[in-house]
N, CA, C and O atoms as a MOPAC input file, in Angstrom:
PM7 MOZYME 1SCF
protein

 N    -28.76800 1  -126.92400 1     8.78400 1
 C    -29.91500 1  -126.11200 1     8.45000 1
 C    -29.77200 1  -125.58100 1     7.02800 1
 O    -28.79400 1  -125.26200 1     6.35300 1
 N    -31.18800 1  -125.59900 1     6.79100 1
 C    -30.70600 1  -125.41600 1     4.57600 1
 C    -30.95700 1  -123.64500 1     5.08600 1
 O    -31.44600 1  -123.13900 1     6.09600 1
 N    -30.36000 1  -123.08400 1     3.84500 1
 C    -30.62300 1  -121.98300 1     3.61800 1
 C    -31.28800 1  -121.65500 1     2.11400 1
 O    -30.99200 1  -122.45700 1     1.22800 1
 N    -32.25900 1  -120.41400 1     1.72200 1
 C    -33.00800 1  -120.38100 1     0.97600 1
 C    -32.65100 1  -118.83000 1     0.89900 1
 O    -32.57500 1  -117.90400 1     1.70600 1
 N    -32.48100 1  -118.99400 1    -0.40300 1
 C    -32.09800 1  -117.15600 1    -0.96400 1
 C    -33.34700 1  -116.86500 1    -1.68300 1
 O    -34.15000 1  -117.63600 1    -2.20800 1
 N    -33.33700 1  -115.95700 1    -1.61900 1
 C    -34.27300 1  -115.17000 1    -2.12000 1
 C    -33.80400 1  -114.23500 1    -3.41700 1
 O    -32.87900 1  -113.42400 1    -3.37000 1
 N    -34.73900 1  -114.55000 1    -4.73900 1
 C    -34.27400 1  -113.63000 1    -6.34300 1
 C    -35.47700 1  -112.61900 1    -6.34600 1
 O    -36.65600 1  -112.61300 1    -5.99200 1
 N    -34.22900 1  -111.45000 1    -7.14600 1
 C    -34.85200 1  -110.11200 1    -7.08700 1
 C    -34.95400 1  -110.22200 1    -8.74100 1
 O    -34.07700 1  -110.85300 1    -9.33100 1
 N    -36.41400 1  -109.38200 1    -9.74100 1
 C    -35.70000 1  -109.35100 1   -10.87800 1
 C    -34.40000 1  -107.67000 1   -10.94200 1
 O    -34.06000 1  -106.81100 1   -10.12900 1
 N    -34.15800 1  -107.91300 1   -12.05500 1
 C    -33.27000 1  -106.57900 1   -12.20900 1
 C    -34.17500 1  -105.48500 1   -11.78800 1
 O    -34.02600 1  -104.87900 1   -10.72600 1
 N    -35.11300 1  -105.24600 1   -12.63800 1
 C    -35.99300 1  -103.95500 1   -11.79300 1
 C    -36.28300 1  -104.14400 1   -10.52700 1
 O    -36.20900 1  -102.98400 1   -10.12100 1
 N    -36.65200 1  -104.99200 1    -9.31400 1
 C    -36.67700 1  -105.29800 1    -8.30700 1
 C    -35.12400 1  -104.28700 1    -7.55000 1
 O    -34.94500 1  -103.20000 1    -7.00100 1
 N    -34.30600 1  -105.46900 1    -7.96700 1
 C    -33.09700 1  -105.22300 1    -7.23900 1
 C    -32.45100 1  -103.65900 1    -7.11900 1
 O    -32.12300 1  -103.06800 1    -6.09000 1
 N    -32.38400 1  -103.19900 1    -8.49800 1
 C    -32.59500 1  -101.97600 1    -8.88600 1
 C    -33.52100 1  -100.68900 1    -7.73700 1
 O    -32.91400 1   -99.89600 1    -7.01700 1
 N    -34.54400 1  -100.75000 1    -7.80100 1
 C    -35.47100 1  -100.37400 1    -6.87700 1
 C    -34.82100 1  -100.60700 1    -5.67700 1
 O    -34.55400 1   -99.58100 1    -5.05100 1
 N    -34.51700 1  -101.56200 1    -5.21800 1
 C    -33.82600 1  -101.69500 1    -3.98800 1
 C    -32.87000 1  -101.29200 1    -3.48200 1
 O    -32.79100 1  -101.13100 1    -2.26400 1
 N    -31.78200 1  -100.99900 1    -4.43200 1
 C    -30.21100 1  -100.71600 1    -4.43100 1
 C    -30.03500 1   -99.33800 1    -4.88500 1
 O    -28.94500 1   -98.77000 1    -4.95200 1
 N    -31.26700 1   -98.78600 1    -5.22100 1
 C    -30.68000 1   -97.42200 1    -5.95000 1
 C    -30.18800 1   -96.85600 1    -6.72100 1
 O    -29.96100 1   -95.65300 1    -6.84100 1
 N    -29.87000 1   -98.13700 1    -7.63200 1
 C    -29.14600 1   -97.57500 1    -8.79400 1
 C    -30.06600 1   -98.12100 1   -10.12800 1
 O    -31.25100 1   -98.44200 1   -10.03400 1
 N    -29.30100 1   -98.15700 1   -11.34200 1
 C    -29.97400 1   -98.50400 1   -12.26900 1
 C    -29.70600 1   -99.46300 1   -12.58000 1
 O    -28.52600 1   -99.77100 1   -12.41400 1
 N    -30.80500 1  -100.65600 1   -13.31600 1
 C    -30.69100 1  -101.16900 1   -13.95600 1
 C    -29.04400 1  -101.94300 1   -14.95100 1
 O    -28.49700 1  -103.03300 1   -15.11700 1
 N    -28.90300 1  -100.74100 1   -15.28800 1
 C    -27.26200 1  -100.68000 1   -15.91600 1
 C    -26.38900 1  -100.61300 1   -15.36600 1
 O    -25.32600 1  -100.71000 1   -15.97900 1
 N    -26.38300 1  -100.45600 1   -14.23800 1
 C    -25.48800 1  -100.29100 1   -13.03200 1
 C    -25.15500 1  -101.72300 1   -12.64200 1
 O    -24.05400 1  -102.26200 1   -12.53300 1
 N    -26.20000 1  -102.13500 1   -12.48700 1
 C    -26.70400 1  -103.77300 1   -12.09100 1
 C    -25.67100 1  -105.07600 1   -13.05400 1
 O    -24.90100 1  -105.91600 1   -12.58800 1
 N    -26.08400 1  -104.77600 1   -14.66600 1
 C    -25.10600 1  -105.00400 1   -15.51500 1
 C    -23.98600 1  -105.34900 1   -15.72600 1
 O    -23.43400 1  -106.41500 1   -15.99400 1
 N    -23.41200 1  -103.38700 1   -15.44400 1
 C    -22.03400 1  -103.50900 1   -14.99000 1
 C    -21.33200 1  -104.32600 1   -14.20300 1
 O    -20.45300 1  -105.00400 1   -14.73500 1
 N    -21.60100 1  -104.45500 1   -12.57000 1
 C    -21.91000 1  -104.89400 1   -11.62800 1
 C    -21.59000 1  -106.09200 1   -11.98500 1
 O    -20.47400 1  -106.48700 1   -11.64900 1
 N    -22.30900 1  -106.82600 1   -12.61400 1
 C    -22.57200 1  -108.78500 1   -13.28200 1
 C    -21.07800 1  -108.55100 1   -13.97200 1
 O    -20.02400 1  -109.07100 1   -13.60500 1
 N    -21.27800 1  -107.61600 1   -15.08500 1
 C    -20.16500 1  -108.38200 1   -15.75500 1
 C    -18.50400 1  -108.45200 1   -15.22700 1
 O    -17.54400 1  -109.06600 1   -15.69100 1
 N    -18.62400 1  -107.62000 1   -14.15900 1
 C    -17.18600 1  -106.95200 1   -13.02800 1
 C    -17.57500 1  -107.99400 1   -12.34300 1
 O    -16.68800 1  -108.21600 1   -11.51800 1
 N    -18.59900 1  -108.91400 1   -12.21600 1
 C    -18.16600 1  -110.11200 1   -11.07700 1
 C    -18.76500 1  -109.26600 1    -9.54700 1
 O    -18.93700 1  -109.88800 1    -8.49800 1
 N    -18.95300 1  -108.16600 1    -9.65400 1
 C    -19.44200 1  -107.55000 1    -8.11200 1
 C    -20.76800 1  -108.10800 1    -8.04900 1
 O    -21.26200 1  -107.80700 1    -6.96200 1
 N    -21.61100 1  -108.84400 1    -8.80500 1
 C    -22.70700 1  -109.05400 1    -8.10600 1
 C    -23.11000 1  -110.67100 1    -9.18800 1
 O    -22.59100 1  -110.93500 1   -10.27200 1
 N    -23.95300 1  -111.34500 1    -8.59200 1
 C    -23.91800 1  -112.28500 1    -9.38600 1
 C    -25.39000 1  -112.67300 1   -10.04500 1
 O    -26.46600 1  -112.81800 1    -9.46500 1
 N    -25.19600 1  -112.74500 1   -10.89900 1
 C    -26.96100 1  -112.52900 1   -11.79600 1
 C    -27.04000 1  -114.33700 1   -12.67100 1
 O    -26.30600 1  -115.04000 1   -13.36600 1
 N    -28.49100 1  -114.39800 1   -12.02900 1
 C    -28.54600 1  -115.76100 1   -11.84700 1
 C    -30.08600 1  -115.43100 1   -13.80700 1
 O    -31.14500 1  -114.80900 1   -13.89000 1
 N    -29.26900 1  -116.25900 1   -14.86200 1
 C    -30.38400 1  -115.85300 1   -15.84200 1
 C    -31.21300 1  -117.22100 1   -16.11700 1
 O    -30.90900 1  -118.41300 1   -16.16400 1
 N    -32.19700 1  -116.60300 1   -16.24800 1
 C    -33.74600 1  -118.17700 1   -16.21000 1
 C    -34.45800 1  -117.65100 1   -17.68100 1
 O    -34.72900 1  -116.53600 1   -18.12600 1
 N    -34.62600 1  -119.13200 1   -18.22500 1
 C    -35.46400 1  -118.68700 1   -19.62300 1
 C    -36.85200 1  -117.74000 1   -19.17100 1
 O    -37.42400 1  -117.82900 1   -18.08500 1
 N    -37.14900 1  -117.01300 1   -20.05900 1
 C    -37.98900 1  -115.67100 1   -20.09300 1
 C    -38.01900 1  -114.62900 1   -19.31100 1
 O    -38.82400 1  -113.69800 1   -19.33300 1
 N    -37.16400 1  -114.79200 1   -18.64500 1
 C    -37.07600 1  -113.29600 1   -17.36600 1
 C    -35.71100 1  -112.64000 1   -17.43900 1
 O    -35.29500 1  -111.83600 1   -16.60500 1
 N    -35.17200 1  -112.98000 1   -18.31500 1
 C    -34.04100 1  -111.53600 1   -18.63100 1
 C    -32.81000 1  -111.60900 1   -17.62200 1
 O    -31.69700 1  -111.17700 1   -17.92100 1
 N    -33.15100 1  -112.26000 1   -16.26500 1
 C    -32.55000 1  -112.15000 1   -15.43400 1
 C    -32.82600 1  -111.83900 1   -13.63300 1
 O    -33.30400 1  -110.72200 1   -13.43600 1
 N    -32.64600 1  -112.46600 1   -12.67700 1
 C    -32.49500 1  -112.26100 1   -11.41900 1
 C    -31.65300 1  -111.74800 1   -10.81100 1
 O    -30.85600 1  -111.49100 1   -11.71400 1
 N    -30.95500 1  -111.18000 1    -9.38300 1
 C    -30.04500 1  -110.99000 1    -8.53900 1
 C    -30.56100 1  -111.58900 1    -7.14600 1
 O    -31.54400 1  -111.33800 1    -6.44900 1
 N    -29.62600 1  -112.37200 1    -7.04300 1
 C    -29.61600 1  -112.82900 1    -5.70400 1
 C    -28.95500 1  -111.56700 1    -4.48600 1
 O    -28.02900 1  -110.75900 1    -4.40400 1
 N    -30.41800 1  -112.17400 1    -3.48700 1
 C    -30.32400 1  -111.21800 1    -2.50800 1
 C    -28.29000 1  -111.29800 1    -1.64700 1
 O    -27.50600 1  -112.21900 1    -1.42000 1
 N    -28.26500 1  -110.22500 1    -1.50900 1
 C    -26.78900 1  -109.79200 1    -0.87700 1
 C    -27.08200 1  -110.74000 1     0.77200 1
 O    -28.18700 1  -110.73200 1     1.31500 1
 N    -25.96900 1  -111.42800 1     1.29900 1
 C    -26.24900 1  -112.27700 1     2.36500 1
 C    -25.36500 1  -111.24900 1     3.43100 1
 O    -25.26700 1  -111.53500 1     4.62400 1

């Protein structure tokens, strides 16, 4: 069975998680979360499984 994730943008995820934006960042560059980047959108987060 395939599985299909679902992308948040940063403000999305943000909104979701409670924290900021920069938090989010941090987060990416510590490897705690993994940020998937696409030309013109700055950036996604894949939903937490």
């Amino acid at each position: 069975m395939m599985s299909i994730e679902k992308h948040y943008t940063m403000k999305e995820a943000s909104r979701i998680l409670g924290v900021s934006v920069r938090r989010l960042q941090i987060w990416d560059k510590q490897g705690l979360i993994r940020c998937v980047r696409t030309p013109g959108v700055g950036g996604e987060y894949l939903k937490a499984s």
